[in-house]
N, C-alpha and C positions, 0 to 999 in steps of 0.2 A: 504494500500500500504506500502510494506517494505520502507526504505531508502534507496538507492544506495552505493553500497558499493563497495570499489575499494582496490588495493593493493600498498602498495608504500615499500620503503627499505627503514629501519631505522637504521640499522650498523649490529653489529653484530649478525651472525647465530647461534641463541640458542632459544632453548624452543620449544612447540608445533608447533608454527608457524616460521621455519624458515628463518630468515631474512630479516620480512616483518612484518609492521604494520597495521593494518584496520583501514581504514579510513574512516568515515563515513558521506558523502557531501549532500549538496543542501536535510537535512529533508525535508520533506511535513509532512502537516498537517491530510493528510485525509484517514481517517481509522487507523491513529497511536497514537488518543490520549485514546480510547478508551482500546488500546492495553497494551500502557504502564502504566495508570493508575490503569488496572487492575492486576497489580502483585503487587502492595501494599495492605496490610490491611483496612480493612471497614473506620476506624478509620480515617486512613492517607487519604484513598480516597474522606473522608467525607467532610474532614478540607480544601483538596486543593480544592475540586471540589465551594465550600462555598466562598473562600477566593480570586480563580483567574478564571476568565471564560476561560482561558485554557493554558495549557503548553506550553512553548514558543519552536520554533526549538532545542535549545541547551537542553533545561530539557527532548523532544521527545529522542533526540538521546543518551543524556547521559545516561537514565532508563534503556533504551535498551542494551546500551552496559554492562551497570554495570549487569543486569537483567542476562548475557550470563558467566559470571563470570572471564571475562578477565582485565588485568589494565586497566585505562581510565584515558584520557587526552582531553580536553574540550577546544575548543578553539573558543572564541566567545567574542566579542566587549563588554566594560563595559555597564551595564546596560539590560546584556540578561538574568538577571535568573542563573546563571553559581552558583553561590554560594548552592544557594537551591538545582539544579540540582546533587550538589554532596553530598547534607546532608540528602533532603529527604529519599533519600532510606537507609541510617544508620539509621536515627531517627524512619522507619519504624519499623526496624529491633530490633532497642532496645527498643522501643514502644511494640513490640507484643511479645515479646519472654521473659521469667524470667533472671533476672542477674544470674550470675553463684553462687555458694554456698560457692566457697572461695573469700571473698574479695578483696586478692590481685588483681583477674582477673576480676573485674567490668571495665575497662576500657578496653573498646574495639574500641573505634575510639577516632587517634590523630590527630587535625589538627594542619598543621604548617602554621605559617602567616611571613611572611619577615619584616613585620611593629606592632611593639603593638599594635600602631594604632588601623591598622584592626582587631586585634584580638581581643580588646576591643570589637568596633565595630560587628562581628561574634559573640560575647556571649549575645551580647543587641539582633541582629535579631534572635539568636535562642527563644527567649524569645516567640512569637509566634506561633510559630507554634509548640511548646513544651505541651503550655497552650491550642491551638486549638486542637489538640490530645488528650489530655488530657479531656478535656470537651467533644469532640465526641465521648470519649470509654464512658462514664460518660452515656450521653444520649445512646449509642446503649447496653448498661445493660453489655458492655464488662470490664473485670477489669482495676482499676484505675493504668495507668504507671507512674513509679516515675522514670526519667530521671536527671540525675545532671551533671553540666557542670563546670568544672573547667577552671581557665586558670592559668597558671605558666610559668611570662614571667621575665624580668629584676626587675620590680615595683610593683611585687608582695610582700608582708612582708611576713616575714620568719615564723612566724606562720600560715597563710597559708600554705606555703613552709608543715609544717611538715602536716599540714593536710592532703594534697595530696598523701603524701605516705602513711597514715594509712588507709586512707579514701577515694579512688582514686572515682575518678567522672565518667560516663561511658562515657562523650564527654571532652578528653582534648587538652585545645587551647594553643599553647606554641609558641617559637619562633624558629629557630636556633639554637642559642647560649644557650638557657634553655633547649631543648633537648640532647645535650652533653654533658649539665650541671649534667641531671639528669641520664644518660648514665654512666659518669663518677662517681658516687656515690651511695651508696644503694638506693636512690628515682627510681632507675632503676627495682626496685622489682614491682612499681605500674604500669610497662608496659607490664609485662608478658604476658595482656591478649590483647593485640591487633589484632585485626580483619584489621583494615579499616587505612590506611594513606592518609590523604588528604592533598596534596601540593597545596596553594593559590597563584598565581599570579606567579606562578613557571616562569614563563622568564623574571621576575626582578632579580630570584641569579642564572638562570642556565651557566648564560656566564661569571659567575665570579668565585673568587677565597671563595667568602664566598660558594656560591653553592656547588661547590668541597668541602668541610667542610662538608655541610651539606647533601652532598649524601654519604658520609664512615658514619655518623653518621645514616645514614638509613639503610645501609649496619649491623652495630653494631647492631641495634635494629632488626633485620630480624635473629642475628646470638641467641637473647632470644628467640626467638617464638617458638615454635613447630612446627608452617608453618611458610612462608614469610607472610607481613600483604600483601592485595591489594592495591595497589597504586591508589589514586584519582589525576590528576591535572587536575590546574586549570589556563589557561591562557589567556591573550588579545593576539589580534592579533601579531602575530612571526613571523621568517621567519630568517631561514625555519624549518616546525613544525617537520618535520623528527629529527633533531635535537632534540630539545626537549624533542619529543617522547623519543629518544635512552638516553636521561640526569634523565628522568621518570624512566624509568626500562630498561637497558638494557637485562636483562639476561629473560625477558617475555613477550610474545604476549603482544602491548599496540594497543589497539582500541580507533583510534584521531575518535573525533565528532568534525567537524566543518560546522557548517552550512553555508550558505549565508548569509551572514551580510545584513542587511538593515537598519543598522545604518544611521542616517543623521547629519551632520556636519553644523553649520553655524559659518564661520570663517571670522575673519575679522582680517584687520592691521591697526591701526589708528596712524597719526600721528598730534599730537594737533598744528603744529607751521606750517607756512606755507613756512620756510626753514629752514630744522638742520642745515645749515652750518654757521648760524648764531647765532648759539649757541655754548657753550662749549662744544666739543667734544669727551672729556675721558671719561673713562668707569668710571671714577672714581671721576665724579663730583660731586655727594651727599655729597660729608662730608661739615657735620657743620659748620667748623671754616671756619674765614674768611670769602670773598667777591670776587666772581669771576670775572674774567675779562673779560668774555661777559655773557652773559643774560642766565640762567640756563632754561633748559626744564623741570625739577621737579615743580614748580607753576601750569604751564599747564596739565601735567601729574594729576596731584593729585586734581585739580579742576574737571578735566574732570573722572576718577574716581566715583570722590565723587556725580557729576551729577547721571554717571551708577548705583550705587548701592542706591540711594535713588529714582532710577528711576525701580528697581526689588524689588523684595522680598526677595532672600536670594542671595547671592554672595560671591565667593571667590576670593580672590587677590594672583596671585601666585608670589612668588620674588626665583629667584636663590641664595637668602643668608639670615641667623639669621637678620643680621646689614641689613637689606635693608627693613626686614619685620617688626621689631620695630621702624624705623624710617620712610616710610608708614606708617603703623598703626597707629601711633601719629599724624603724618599727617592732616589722615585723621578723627580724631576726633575734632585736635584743630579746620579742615573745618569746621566740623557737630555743633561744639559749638559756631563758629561766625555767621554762618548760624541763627542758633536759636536763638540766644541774640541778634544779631543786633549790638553785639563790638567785635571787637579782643580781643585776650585772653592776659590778662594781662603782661608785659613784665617787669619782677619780676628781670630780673637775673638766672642765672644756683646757685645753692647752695656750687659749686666745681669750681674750674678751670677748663677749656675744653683743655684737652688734646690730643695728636696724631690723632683718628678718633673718638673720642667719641663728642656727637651731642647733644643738651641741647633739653629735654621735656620740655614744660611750665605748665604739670600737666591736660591737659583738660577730662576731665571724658571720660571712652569708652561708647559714645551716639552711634555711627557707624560701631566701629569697633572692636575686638578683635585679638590679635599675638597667632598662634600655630606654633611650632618648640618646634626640641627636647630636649632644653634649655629650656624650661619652665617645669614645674613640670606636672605630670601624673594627678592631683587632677585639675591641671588649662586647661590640654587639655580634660578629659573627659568632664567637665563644657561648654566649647567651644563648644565642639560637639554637646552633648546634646538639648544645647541652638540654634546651628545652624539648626540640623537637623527636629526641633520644628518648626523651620523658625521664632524663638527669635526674633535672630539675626541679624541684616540687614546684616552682612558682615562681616570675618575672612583674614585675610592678614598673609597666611601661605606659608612653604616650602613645600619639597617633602612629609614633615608629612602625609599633606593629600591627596597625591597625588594616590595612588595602594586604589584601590578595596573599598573604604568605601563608605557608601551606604548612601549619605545627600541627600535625599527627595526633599527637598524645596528648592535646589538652582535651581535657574534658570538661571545663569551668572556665566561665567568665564573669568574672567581678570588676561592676563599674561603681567607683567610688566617685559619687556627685551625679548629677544625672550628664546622660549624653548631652552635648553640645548639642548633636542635629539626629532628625529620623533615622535619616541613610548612616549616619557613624556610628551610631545603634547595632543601627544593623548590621555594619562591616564589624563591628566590635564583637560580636553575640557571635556573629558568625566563625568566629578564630575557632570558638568549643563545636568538636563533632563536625571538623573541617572533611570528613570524609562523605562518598555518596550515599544519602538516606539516611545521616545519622542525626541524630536530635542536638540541637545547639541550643546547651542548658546558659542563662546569664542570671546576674544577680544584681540589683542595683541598691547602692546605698546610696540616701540622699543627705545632707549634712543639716540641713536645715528646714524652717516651714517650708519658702520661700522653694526651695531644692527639692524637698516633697511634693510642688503642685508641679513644676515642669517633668520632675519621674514621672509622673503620672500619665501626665499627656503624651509623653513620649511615647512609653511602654503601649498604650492602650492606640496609638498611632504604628507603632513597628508592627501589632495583632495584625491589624488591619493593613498594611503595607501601606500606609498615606505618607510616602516618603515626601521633602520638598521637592518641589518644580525645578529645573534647571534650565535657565538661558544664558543663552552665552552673550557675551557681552561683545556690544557694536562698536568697531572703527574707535580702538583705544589709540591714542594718538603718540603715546609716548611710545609703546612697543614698536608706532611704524616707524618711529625716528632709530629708534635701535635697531630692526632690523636694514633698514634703508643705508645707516652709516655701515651696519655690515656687509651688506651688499657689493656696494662697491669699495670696500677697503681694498679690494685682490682685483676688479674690474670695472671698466667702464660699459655703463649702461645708457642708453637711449633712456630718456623718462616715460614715455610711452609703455614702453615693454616691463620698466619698474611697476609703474601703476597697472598692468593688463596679471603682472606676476601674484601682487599683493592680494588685486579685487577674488583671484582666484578662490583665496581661503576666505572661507567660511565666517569669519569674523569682521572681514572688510569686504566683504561681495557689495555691500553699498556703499562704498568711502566717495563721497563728494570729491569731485575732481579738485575743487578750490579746496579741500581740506588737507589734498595730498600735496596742494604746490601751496599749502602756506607752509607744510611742515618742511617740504624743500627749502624753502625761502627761509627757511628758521636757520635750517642746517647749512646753508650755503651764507650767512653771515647776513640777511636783510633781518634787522632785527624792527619791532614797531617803533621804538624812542633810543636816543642817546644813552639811557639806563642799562643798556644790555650790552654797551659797546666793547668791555674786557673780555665778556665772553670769547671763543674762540671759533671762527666756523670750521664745519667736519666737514664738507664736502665743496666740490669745484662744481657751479652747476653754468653751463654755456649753454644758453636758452636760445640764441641763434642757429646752435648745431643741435641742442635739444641731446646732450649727452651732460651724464653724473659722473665725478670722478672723485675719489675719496683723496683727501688730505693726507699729507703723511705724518703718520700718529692715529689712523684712525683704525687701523686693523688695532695696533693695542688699546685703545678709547673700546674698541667693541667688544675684545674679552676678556677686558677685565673688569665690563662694567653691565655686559650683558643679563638677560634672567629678571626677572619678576621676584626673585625673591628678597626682601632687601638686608642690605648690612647692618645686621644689629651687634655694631662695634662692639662684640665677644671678643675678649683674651685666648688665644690659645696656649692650651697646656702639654709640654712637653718634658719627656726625661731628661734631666739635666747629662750633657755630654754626648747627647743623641743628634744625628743628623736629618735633620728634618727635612734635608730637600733629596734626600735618598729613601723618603715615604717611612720612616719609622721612628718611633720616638712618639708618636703622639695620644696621650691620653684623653683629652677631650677639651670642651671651653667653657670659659668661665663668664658671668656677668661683668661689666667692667664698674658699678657699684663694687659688687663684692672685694673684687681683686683690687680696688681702691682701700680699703677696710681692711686689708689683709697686709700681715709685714712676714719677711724673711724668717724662718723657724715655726711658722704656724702650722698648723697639721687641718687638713681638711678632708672629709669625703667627696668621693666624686665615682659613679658604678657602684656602691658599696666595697667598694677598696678605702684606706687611707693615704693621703699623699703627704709631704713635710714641702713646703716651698722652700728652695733653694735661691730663689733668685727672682726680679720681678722686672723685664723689658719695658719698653714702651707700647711693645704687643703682643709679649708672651709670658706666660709667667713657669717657670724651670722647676721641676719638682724631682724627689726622689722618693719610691716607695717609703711608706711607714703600715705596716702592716700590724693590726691588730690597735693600734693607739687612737687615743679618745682627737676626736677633730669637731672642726665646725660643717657644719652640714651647709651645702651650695644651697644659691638662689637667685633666680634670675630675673628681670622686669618685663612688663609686658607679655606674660606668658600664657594670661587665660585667653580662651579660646571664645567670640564673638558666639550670639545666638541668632539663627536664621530671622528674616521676617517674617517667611509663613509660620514658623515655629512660635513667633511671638505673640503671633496672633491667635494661633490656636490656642494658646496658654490663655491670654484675656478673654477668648471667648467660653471656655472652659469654667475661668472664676465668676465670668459674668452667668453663666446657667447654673452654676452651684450658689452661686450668691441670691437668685430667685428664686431659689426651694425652700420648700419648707425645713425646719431641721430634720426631720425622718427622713424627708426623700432625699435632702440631700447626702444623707449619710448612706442612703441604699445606694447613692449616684455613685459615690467614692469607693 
């Protein structure tokens, strides 16, 4: 039996299929797995048919679409297969087919991941089914494939870095900001040969302003090829996917596979006190110092924690901030160590003065729990993972680190400490427990507060329901085209015409007003509106009689070093003292520039649930040497909470507003 396949509008009328996308609903199973597993190679059919007793809805539909040769965008709940669904059939392809004879073009599939994270993650599970191919050509007398996987993200060392251009991998795993990195520089030569673009979790950037970044950068690499590569994504559930779709590819037939979800959800809201209002009620009653003037709810919290995760096997602790997740963490080990000795942990003194927020460790070893966020060093989160995904580790007390798409096996619990930020991080959250297919993804949420009580609420009874937020992507951001435009031609001269036909392509500037593009030339080419701007420096040569852009020189470095959406929040980086840091090693994580201001030579702090001793403090690093085991001050960083959606906010007020017109019984039945 085919799929059912229906028609929907996804923006603009261009390509084969005009002004509509395929949508591919409600797969079945019967008579389609036989179909699609027979367009792969002996090889690949050997390894999958061995390794999973059968393809799930999302891999049925996805083979098929990809198998018809149109884009594809995938849209299905974490834990369906979605990953594999869009590597299998590359890896088929580079598996059964010879690299090409020049070099530069071995690289025929890019995947991009929004998080290193994941993209770490993505090179460890290629690792399988790489090795199961490999051994099944072995045994069917078919020749040996030699498949290589690079990745080139932020934390990769720069010898590497040159590897990848000599030596290009035929799977590379990159980020964003390292694909316009490599765009922007001759590393752009080792993309020549791309086939296959596969976008991961695509509607975490597509409604932002980094997305918009990162789709003129697809645009850019579509303008090396000889053809456009085809587009792979990959998303959880969205809304609305039309959207999406049209953020995927505007300018080409995209075929959505979205199956029926039969995801199962077990959610809960606990609250450990038997009334918040008898507790301190700011959101901001964690910090350290001092002595609060009613009874804090963090004791209860973190005892009843520390019960959950020595009551599972693997678990995660989710916190909306750095400062919430190291001071948890600690927490919950000094628990794990009174626990098991049968004393409290020694009450030594902090080795510093406790300052502004900063919270005193008393050193107790990580028996329970390990910190991942992106302040810890790439050396201390792959370690984490590793150890988690083994099911090591009893429990990790992370951010959104580990929130998109990474595939922990062994957790079986998710604890979110505060309510989620938003629906969908809910639900990417809940999702990490019972990551496998058809298994129940148990969470648990504590909220700290009244205030925290009414948004769990809505949340929770919002994820039931799947009323995730809406997603738009955001129109003709003016500053990204100035970035990308000075990239552009840092390496080439372009006709402005062809600049602007390049840009309008992606999906975020398909309407950019012509005068909106040549005022930003005019910005960039040094016409400034008044006298006030005249220090500024202009990035580009624009000859509006010959109608060609020429970048300045200084403007290739203006562009990578100043590239990405994401911005510099003037963190200290923390280094082994006597380590080389431009040989990729030495680095343990970063520090707030508050904190590291507050800090002097000899002070001992945590950071991972490690101790460190600062040896030294730069003008932008601060030099440290293990102190293992010794009482520190606990890190903190500014600006760390996480914003709350508008439709989110709305739902919340419209929520107190219908509980607030009840009667007191009904509204208690309501709750």
């Amino acid at each position: 039996m085919q799929p059912f396949c229906s028609r929907a509008p996804t923006g603009r009328p261009t390509g084969p299929c005009p002004g509509h996308a395929l949508s591919v609903v409600g797969c079945t199973m019967v008579g389609m797995a036989r179909t699609a597993l027979d367009s792969f190679s002996p090889a690949t059919r050997g390894w999958f048919s061995g390794a999973f007793s059968a393809p799930t809805a999302a891999q049925e539909g996805a083979w098929k679409a990809i198998g018809e040769g149109s884009d594809v965008l995938v849209v299905a709940p974490t834990g369906s297969g979605k990953t594999l669904a869009a590597f299998l059939a590359a890896l088929d392809r580079l598996a059964s087919t010879p690299p090409p004879a020049e070099a530069k073009k071995r690289c025929r599939v890019l995947y991009v991941s929004p998080l290193k994270a994941l993209a770490v993650d993505v090179e460890r599970n290629l690792r399988s089914p790489l090795t199961g191919i490999r051994q099944e050509s072995v045994r069917l007398g078919l020749p040996e494939p030699e498949v290589r996987v690079g990745i080139r993200s932020g934390d990769t060392p720069p010898a590497e870095r040159r590897s990848l251009v000599t030596r290009p991998p035929d799977i590379l795993i990159t980020t964003p900001e390292s694909l316009f990195l490599m765009l922007t520089s001759s590393a752009r030569e080792a993309l020549v040969g791309v086939e296959t673009v596969i976008l991961d979790e695509v509607h975490a950037v597509a409604g932002t302003k980094r997305g918009a970044h990162l789709a003129v950068s697809l645009e850019r690499l579509d303008e090396l090829l000889p053809r456009p590569a085809r587009r792979i994504g990959l998303s959880a559930t969205v809304r609305p996917v039309d959207e999406v779709a049209r953020y995927l590819s505007p300018q080409r037939r995209v075929e959505i596979v979205q199956p029926v979800s039969g995801k199962e959800f077990d959610l809960s809201v606990v609250v450990p006190v038997e009334d918040l209002g008898e507790l301190g009620g700011s959101p901001a009653s964690d910090t350290g110092a001092g002595v609060a003037e009613k009874p804090s709810i963090w004791p209860h919290v973190e005892e009843r924690i520390a019960d959950l995760v020595q009551a599972h096997r693997s678990t995660i602790v989710f916190a909306n901030s750095r400062r919430l997740a190291e001071r948890l963490c600690n927490r919950l080990n000094e628990i794990a160590y009174e626990r098991a000795t049968g004393a409290p942990m020694p009450e030594d003194g902090p080795p510093a003065e406790i300052m502004a927020q900063s919270g005193a460790a008393r050193g107790a070893p990580p028996l329970l729990a390990r910190a991942h966020h992106g302040s810890v060093s790439k050396e201390q989160r792959a370690l984490v993972e590793e150890d988690l995904k083994a099911g090591r580790l009893p429990a990790v007390v992370a951010t959104s680190s580990l929130e998109l798409g990474i595939d922990m096996g062994a957790v079986d619990l998710v604890v979110q400490v505060e309510s989620p930020p938003s629906v969908a991080s809910g639900l990417q959250r809940v999702g990490r427990a019972g990551h496998q297919v058809g298994a129940v993804s148990t969470g648990v949420v504590f909220p700290k507060y009244r205030g925290d009580l009414v948004q769990a609420a809505v949340v929770i009874e919002r994820m039931r329901s799947g009323s995730i937020e809406s997603l738009r992507i955001p129109s003709n951001p003016l500053d990204v085209l100035a970035q990308q435009l000075v990239a552009m031609v840092a390496l080439d001269s372009w006709q402005s015409d062809d600049l602007l036909a390049l840009v309008r392509r992606a999906a975020p500037f398909a309407s950019l007003p012509e005068s909106a593009f040549t005022a930003v030339l005019d910005m960039l080419a040094g016409r400034y509106p008044s006298d006030a701007f005249a220090e500024l420096r202009p990035r580009v040569v624009w000859d509006r009689v010959a109608g060609t852009v020429t970048g300045r020189p200084g403007a290739q470095r203006l562009a990578v070093t100043s590239g990405g959406t994401i911005p510099d929040r003037g963190l200290f980086g923390v280094f082994l003292a006597g380590a080389d840091p431009k040989k990729g090693g030495g680095r343990v994580g970063e520090l707030d520039e508050e904190m590291v201001y507050e800090s002097r030579i000899g002070d001992v702090f945590t950071l991972g649930t490690t101790s460190w001793r600062i040896e030294d403090i730069t003008r932008d690093r601060v030099l440290v040497s293990p102190a293992p085991g010794v009482p520190g001050r606990l890190p903190f960083w500014k600006g760390d909470q996480l914003g709350r959606p508008l439709e989110l906010g709305r739902a919340v007020g419209a929520f107190l507003r219908e509980v607030g017109g009840l009667s007191p019984e009904d509204g208690r039945l309501r709750l």
